[in-house]
Structures are given as structure tokens and as C-alpha cells.
C-alpha positions in Angstrom: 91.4 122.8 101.4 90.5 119.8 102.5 90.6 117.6 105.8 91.4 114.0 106.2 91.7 112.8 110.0 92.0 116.1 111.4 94.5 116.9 108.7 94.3 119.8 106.9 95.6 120.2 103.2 95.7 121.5 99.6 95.5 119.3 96.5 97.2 120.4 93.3 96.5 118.4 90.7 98.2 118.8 87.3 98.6 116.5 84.5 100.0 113.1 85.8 101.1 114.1 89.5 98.6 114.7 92.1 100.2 116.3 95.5 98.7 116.8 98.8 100.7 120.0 100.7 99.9 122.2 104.0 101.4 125.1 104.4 104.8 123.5 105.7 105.5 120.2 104.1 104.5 118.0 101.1 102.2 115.3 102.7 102.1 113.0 99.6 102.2 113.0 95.7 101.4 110.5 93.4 103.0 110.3 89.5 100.6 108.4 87.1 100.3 107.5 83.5 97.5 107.5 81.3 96.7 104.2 81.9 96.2 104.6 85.4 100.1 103.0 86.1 101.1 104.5 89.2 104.6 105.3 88.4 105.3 106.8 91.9 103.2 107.5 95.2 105.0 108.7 98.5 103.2 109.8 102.0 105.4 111.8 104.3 106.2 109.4 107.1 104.7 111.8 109.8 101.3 111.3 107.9 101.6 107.7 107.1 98.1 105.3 108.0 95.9 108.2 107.6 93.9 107.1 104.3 95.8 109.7 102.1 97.8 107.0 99.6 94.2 105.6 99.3 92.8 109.2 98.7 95.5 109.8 95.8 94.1 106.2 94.3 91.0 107.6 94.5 91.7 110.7 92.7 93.5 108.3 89.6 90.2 106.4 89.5 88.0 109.4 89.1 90.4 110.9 86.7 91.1 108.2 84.1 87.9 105.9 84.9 90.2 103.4 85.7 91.5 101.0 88.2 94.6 102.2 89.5 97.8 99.2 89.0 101.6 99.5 90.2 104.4 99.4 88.0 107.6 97.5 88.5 109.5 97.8 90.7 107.2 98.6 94.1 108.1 98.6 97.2 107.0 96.0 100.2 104.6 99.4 101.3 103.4 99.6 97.9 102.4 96.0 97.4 100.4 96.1 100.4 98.8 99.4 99.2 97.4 98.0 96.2 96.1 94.6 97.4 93.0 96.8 98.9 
């Protein structure tokens, strides 16, 4: 389990979808290619601007050794997400 901001959560990770989940609620999952193309990423709104879309990116990175990139189409959200 781990805990960002006082949050506390499980990470399942299986091959192209990363999800963070508590014991109520889905706080965020991320689908990905190969390539690192992030073909989906959502954060529950209740646990929005707490670092865990970041944290998901993170995981991509260390998994694929490379830069995480968007695909088309993104959302306003997303493009601000990935001008970090």
C-alpha cells in the first residue's frame, strides 16, 4: 500500500493499465502502449491535484525506459498534464 498526501492506496499493475484503488473507489488508472503512448489516464475528481496522474507517468517511465507522450485526442486536463 502506498500513501500519497495522506492518501492511502493499492497499485495493480498489469500489462498496459496501471490503477490506483482503496478499498472503496478507483482513484486513477492509466492505459499505455508499448511505446509509452498514454492511451488513457483518469484521476477520480475527489482526488484530483494530489500528484497521482504524475505518479502513474512515473510508473510508464520506469516501466518502458521511456518518456511518457499523449495520444490524440486529449483533453484540455491532459494537455496541461503533459507540458510538466
Amino acid at each position: 500500500m502506498s500513501k500519497l498526501n495522506n492518501i492511502n492506496y493499492n497499485i495493480d499493475l498489469s500489462d498496459g493499465v496501471i490503477t490506483f484503488k482503496n478499498i472503496n473507489t478507483t482513484l486513477g488508472f492509466v492505459r499505455y502502449n508499448q511505446e509509452a503512448e498514454v492511451e488513457y489516464i483518469f484521476v477520480n475528481p475527489i482526488f484530483r491535484r494530489k500528484g497521482l496522474a504524475k505518479k502513474l507517468l512515473n510508473i510508464i517511465e520506469k516501466k518502458t525506459n521511456l518518456k511518457p507522450i499523449p495520444q490524440d485526442p486529449i483533453s484540455p486536463l491532459g494537455e496541461k498534464l503533459f507540458k510538466i
